[in-house]
VEXDREN-2710 file (C-alpha; in Angstrom, 1 decimal):
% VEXDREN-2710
k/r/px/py/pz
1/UNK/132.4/-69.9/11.5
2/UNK/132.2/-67.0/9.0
3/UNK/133.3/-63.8/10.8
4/UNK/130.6/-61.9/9.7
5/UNK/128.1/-64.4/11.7
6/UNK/129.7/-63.3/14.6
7/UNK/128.8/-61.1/17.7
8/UNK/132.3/-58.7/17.2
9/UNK/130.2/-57.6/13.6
10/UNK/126.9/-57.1/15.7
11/UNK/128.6/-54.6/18.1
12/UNK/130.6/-53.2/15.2
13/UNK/127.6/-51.0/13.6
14/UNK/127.8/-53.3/10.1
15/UNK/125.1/-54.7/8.6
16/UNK/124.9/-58.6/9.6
17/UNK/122.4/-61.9/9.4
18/UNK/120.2/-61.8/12.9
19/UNK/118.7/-64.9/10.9
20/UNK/122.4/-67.0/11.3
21/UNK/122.4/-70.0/13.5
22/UNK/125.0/-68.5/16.1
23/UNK/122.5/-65.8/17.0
24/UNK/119.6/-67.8/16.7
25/UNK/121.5/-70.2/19.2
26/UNK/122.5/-67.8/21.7
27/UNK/118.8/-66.0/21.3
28/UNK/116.9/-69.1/22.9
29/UNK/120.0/-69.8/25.6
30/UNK/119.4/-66.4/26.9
31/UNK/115.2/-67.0/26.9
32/UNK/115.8/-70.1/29.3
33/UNK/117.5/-68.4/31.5
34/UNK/115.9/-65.2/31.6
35/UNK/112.5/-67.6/32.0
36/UNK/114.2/-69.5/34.6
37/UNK/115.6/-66.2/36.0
38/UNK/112.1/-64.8/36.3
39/UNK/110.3/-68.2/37.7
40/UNK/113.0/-67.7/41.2
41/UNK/111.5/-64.5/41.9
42/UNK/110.9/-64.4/45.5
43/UNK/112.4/-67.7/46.1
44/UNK/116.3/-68.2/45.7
45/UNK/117.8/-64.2/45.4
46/UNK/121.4/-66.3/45.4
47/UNK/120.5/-68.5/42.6
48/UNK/119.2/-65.6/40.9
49/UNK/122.5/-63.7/40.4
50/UNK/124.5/-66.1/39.6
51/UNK/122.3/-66.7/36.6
52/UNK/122.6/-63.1/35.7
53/UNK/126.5/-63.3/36.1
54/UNK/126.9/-66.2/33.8
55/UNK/124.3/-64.8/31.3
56/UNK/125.6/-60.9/31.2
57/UNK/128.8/-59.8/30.0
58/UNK/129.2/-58.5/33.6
59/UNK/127.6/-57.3/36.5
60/UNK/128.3/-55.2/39.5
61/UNK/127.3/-55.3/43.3
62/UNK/123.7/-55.9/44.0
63/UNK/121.6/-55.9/40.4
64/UNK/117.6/-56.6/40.6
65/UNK/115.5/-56.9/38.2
66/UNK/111.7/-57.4/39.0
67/UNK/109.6/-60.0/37.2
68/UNK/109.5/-60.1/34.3
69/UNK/112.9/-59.3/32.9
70/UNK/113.7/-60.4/28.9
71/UNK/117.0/-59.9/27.0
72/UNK/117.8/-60.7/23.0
73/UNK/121.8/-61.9/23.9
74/UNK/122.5/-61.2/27.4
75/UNK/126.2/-61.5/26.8
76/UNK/126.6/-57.7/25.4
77/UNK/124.7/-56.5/28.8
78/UNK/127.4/-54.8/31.1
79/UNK/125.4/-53.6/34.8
80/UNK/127.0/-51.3/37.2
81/UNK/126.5/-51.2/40.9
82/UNK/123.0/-51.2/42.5
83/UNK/121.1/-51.5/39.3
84/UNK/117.7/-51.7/39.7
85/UNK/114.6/-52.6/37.1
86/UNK/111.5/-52.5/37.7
87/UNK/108.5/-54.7/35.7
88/UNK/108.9/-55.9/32.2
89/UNK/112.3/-54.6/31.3
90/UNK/113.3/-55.3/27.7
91/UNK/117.1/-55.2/26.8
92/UNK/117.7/-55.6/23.0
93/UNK/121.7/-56.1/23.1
94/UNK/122.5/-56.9/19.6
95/UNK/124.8/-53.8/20.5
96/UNK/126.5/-53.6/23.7
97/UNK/124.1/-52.3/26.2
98/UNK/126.6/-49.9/29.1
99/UNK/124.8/-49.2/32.5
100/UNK/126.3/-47.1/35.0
101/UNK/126.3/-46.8/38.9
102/UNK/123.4/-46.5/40.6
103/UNK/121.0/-46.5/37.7
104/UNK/117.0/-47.0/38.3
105/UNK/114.5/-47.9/35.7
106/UNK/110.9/-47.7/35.8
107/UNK/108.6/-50.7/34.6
108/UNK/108.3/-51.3/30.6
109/UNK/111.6/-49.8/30.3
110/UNK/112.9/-51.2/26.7
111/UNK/116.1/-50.5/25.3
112/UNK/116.9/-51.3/21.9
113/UNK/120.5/-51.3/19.9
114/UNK/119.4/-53.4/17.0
115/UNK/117.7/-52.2/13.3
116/UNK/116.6/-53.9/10.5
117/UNK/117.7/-52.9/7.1
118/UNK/115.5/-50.3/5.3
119/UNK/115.6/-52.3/2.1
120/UNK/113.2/-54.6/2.4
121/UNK/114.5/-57.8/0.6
122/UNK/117.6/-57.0/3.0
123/UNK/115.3/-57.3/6.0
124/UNK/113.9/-60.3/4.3
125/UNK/117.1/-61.8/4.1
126/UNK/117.6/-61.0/8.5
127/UNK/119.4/-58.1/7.7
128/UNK/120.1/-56.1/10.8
129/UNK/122.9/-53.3/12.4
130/UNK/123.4/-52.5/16.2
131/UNK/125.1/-49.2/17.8
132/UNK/125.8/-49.2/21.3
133/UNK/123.8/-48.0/24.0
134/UNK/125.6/-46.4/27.4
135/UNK/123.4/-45.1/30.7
136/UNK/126.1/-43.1/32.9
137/UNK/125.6/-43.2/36.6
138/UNK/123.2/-42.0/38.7
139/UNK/120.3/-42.1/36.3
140/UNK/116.5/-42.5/36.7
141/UNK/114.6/-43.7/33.7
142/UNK/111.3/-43.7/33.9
143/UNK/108.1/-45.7/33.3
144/UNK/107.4/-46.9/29.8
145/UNK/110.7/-45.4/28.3
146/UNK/112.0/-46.5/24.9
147/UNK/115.9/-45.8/24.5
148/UNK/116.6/-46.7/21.1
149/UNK/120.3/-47.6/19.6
150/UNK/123.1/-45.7/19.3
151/UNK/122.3/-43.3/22.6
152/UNK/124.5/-41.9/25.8
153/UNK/122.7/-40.6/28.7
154/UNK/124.7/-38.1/30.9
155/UNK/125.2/-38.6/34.1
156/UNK/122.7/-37.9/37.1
157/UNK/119.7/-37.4/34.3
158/UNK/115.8/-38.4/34.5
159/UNK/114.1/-39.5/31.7
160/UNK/110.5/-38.7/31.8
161/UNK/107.6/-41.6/31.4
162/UNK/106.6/-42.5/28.4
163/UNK/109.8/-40.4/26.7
164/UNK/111.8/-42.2/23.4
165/UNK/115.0/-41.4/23.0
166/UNK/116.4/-41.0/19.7
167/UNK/119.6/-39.0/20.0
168/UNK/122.3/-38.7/23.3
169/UNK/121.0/-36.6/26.3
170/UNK/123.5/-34.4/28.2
171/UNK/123.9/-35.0/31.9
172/UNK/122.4/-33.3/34.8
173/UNK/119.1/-32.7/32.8
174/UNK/115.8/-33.7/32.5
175/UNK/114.0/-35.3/29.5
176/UNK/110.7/-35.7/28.1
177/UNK/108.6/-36.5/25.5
178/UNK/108.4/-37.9/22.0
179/UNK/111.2/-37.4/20.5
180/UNK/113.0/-37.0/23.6
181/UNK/114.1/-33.4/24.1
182/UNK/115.4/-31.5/27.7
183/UNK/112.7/-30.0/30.1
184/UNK/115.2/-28.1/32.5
185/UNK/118.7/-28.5/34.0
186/UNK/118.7/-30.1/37.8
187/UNK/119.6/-27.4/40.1
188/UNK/120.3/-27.0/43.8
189/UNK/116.9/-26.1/43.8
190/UNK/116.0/-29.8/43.5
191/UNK/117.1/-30.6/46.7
192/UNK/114.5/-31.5/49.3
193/UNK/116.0/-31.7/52.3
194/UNK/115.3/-35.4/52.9
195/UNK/118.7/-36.7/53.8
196/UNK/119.3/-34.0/56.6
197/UNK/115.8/-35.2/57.7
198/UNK/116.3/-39.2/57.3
199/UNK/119.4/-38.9/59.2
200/UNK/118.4/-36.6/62.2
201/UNK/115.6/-39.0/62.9
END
């Protein structure tokens, strides 16, 4: 196979054919299983992982995604612990896709590493480029989010609903709007009380 038909080209931020039969392969292996994924959704939690472990790159302790969870590759997905989606998750991973620790997504979250060219007879042609998209621990992304390629998100942040991100958000922040930009800093302020409460009870 030609090197530049190759996922190691995708994740490398060059321009490569998304039209070339090893991605169009690996495109409809990861639909079937997502599909079959989805369609176990209530039924067989055990069966369930292990398709996500042999479909992602890698997984960590404990990932959930609710229905209906859709992925371009799967194999450039890497999940940390507790990961948790909600509805109608989207994860474009012509890039590598990085999740964190303890990481919470809304429904309609979408994440998206891959571009087509801006010529057009180059897009014609399935020209496309990917950057990498990495999600530190601890962070809350919420409903109907679009995270779009070449992004980090900080540690412990919250990405507002309805928010696209276009450039890297800082940690301990949090985001809204269109483009993206930071609201306030979480503070000590934030803090409710509620595990002082949930344990005394």
């Amino acid at each position: 196979m030609n090197e530049l038909l190759g996922f190691d080209v995708s994740k490398s931020g060059k321009m490569y054919d998304d039209l070339s039969e090893v991605f169009t392969k690996t495109r409809k292996q990861a639909a079937n299983a997502t599909t079959e994924y989805n369609a176990l959704y209530g039924k067989d939690e055990q069966k369930r992982k292990e398709i996500l472990q042999k479909l992602l790159g890698s997984v960590g302790e404990d990932p959930f995604f609710e229905q209906d969870f859709r992925c371009e590759f799967g194999k450039n997905i890497h999940l940390g612990d507790r990961f948790y989606a909600n509805f109608d998750c989207i994860l474009l991973d012509g890039g590598e896709i990085i999740i964190g620790n303890d990481v919470l997504f809304g429904p309609r979250v979408g994440i998206f590493t891959t571009n087509h060219a801006t010529d057009s007879a180059e897009r014609k042609a399935g020209g496309c480029y990917s950057k990498d998209v990495v999600i530190k621990d601890n962070v809350w992304v919420g409903a109907n989010v679009t995270i779009n390629q070449g992004v980090t998100i900080g540690e412990n942040t919250i990405i507002g609903s309805g928010s696209v991100v276009t450039k890297s958000i800082p940690a301990d922040v949090i985001v809204v709007g269109n483009p993206c930009r930071v609201l306030r800093k979480i503070t000590e302020q934030d803090k409710t009380g509620y595990q002082s409460n949930r344990h005394s009870n």
